[in-house]
C-alpha positions as CSV (number, residue, x, y, z in Angstrom):
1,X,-71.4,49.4,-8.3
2,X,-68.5,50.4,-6.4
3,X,-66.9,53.9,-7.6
4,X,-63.1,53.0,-9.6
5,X,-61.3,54.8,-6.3
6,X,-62.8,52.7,-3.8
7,X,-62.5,49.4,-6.1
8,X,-58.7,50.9,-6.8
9,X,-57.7,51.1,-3.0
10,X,-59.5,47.4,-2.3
11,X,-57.3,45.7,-5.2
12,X,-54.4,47.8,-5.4
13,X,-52.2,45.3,-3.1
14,X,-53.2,42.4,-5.4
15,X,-53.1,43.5,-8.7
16,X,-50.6,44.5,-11.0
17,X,-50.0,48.3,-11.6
18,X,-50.5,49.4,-15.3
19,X,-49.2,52.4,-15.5
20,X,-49.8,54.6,-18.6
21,X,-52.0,53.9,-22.1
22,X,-49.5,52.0,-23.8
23,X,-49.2,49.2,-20.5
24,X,-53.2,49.1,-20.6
25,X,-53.7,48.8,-24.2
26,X,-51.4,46.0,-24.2
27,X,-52.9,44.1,-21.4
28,X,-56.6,44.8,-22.9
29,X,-55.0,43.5,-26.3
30,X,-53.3,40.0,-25.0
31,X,-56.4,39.1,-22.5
32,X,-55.7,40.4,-19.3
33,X,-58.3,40.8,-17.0
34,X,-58.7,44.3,-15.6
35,X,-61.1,45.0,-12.8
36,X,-60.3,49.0,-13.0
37,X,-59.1,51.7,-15.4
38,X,-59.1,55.4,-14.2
39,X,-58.0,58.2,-16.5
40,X,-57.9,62.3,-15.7
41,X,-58.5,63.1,-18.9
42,X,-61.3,60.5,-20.7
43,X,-61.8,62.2,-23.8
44,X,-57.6,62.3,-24.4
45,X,-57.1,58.0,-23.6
46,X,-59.8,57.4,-26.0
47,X,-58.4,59.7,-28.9
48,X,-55.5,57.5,-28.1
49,X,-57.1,54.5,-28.6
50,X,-58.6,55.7,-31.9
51,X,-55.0,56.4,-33.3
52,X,-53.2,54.0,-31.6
53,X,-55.7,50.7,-30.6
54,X,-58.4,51.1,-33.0
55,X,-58.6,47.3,-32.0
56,X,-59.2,48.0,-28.6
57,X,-60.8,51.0,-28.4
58,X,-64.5,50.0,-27.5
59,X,-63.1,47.8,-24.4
60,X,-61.3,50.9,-23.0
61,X,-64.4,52.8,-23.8
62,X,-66.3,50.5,-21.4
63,X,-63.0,50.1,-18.8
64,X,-61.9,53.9,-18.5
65,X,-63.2,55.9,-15.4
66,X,-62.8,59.6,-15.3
67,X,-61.3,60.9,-12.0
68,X,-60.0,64.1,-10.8
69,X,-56.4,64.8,-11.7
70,X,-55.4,65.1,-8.0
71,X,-56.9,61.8,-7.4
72,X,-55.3,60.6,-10.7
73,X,-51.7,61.1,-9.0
74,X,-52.9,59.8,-5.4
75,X,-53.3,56.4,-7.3
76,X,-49.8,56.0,-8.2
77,X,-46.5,56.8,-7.5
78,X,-45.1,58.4,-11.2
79,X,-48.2,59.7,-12.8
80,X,-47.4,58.9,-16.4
81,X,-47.8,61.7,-19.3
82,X,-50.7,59.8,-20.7
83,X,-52.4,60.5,-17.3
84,X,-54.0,56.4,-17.5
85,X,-53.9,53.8,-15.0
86,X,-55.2,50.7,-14.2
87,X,-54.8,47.1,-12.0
88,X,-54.9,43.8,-13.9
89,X,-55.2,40.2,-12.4
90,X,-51.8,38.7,-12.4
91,X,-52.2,35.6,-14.5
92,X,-51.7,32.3,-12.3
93,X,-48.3,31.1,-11.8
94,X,-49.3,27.4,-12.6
95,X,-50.4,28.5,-16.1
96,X,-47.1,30.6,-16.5
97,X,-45.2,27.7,-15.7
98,X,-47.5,25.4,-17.9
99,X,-46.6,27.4,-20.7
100,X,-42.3,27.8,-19.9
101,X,-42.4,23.2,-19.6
102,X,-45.0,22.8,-22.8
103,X,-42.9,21.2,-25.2
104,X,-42.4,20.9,-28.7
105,X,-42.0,24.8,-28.3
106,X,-42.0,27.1,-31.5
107,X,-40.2,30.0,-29.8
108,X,-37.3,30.0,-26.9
109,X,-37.6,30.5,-23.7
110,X,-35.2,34.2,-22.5
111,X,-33.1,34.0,-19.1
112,X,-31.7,36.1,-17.0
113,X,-29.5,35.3,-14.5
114,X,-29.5,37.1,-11.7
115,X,-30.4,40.6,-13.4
116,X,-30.6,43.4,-11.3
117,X,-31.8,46.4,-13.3
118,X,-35.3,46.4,-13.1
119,X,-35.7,49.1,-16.2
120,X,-33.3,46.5,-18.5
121,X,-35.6,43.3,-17.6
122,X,-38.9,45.4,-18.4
123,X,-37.2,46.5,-21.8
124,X,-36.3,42.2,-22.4
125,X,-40.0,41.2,-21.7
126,X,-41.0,43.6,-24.2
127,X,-38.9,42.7,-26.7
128,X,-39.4,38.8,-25.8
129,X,-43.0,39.5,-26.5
130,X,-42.3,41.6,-29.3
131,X,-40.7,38.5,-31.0
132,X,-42.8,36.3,-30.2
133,X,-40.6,33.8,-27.3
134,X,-42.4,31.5,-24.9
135,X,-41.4,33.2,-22.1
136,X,-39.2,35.4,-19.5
137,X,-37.5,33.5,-16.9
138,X,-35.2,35.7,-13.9
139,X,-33.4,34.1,-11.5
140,X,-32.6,35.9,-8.5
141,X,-33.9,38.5,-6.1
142,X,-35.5,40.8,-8.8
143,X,-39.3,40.2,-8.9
144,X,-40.7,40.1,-13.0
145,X,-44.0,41.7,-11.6
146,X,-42.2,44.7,-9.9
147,X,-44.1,47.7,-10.9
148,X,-41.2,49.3,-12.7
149,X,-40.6,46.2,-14.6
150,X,-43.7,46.3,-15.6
151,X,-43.9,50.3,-17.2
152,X,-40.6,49.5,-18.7
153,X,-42.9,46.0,-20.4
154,X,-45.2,48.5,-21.6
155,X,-47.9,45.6,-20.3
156,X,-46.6,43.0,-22.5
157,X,-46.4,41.0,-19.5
158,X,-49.6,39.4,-20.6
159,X,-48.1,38.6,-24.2
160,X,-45.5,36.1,-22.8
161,X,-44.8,34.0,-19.8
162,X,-42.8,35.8,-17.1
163,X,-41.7,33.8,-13.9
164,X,-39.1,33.7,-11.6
165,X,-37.2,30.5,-11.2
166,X,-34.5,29.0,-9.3
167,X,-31.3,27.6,-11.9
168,X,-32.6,23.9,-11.3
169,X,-36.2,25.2,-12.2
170,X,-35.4,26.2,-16.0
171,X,-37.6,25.0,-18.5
172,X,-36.8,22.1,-20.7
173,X,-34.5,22.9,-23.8
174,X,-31.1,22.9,-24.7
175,X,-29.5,25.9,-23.1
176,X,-27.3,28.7,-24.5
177,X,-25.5,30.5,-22.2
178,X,-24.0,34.4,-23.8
179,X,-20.6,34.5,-22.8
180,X,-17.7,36.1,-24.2
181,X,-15.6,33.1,-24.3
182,X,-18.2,31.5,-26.2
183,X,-18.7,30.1,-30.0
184,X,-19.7,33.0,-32.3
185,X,-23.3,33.2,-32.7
186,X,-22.6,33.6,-36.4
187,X,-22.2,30.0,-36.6
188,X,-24.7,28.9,-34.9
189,X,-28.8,28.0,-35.5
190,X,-30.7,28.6,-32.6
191,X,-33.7,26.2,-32.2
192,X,-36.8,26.9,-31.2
193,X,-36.9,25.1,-28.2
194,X,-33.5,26.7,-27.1
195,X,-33.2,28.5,-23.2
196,X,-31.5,31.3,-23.9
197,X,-29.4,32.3,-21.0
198,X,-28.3,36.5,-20.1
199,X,-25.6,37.4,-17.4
200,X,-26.3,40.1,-15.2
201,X,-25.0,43.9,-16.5
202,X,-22.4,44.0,-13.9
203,X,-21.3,40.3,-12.9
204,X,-22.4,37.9,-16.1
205,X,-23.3,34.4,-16.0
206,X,-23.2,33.2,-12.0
207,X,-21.5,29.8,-12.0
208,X,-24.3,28.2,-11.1
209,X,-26.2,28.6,-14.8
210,X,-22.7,28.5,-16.9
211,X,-22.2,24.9,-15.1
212,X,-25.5,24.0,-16.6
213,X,-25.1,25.3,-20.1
214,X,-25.4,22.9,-22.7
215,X,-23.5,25.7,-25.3
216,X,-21.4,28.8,-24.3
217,X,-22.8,31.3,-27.1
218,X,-20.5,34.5,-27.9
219,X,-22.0,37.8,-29.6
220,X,-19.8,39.7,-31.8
221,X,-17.9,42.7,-30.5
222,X,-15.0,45.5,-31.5
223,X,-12.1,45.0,-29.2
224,X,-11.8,47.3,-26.1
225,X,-15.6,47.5,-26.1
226,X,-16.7,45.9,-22.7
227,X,-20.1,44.4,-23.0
228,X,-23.4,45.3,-24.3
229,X,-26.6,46.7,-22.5
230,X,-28.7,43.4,-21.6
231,X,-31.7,44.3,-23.4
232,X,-29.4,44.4,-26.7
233,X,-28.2,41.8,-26.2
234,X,-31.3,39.7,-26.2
235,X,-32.3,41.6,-29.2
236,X,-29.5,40.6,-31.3
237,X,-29.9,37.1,-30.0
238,X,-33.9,37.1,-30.8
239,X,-33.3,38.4,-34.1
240,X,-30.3,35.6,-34.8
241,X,-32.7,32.8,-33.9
242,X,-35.7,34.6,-36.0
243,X,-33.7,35.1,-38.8
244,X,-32.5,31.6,-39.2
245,X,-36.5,31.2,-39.5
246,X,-37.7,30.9,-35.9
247,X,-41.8,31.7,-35.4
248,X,-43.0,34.1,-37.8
249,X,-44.0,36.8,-36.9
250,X,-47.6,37.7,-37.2
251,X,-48.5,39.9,-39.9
């Protein structure tokens, strides 16, 4: 079999980086397929997994590869604290896109337009997948599956459906645009089978998506405050639709 380094360097340009215990774990947990692991410190990852993925912990067992420390940080560009790594199979755009268009949905779909923090959309596919929505849609220039996105999704890119579409490529649904000039979201049920639409940090909604918007939704705010970070703002929406008894969430 071919040592993890060599089968690393073959795939690396192909796959997508996990980078750290927590992204691995994940993508082990929600099915990803995962060709190579590598670790500098074997016996530390799987003490890990036996406090933190008790679930997982035989399949990283199996997965994990030992390699020198130096080789460790020749693998990737920010060796993480947790000294793990490992490349997963990007799951097939036509089944992401099956998944966005399946309809009746249970859970929303979570847009944003035109984001440009790559940090803020990892943090939203976490929390997406973390409450359970049908998927991550970004329209735009940012790529879903950039490798920073990706650490800042802690892997839970395999929990949900992330794509990038153009605005005339949104998934079915009635959509709900955030916008300060908007009806309070207080009032409002959010169905499951809503498109939830997020501006950018800097610019908002392009004119493009807010032409499309079926409802201009606002989120409560002091005066004099300016806006909120994106990946709050998606939380407090998530939670609003959850709470007006979206999906439950698994126990």
């Amino acid at each position: 079999m071919t040592d993890p380094v060599s089968r690393w360097r073959r795939l690396a340009g192909d796959c997508v980086l996990l980078d750290g215990f927590h992204a691995l774990k994940h993508a082990v947990r929600f099915g990803a397929e995962v060709p190579v692991a590598v670790t500098a410190d074997r016996r530390a990852a799987l003490a890990l997994a036996d406090e933190l993925a008790p679930d997982v912990r035989d399949r990283l067992d199996v997965l994990l590869a030992e390699v020198p420390r130096e080789t460790y940080a020749s693998l990737v560009a920010r060796p993480h604290p947790t000294a793990v790594a490992a490349l997963a199979v990007r799951p097939s755009r036509e089944d992401r896109l099956a998944a966005l268009a399946r309809m009746p949905r249970s859970a929303p779909v979570v847009v944003l337009d035109q984001p440009r923090n790559l940090g803020n959309a990892g943090a939203v596919i976490r929390l997406a997948a973390g409450f359970g929505a049908t998927g991550v849609v970004t329209t735009g220039t940012l790529d879903p599956w950039h490798p920073t996105v990706v650490r800042g999704g802690a892997g839970l890119h395999f929990a949900t459906a992330v794509e990038r579409l153009g605005v005339d490529e949104l998934p079915p649904g009635p959509l709900f645009a955030l916008d300060p000039e908007g009806e309070d979201i207080r009032g409002l049920k959010l169905p499951d089978d809503a498109v939830l639409a997020f501006g950018s940090e800097r610019s908002g909604l392009s004119g493009g998506l807010r032409a499309r918007a079926d409802h201009l939704v606002a989120l409560p705010m002091r005066p004099q405050v300016s806006s909120y970070n994106l990946a709050t703002s998606v939380a407090m929406t998530l939670y609003h639709w959850s709470a007006g008894g979206g999906a439950p969430l698994a126990s």
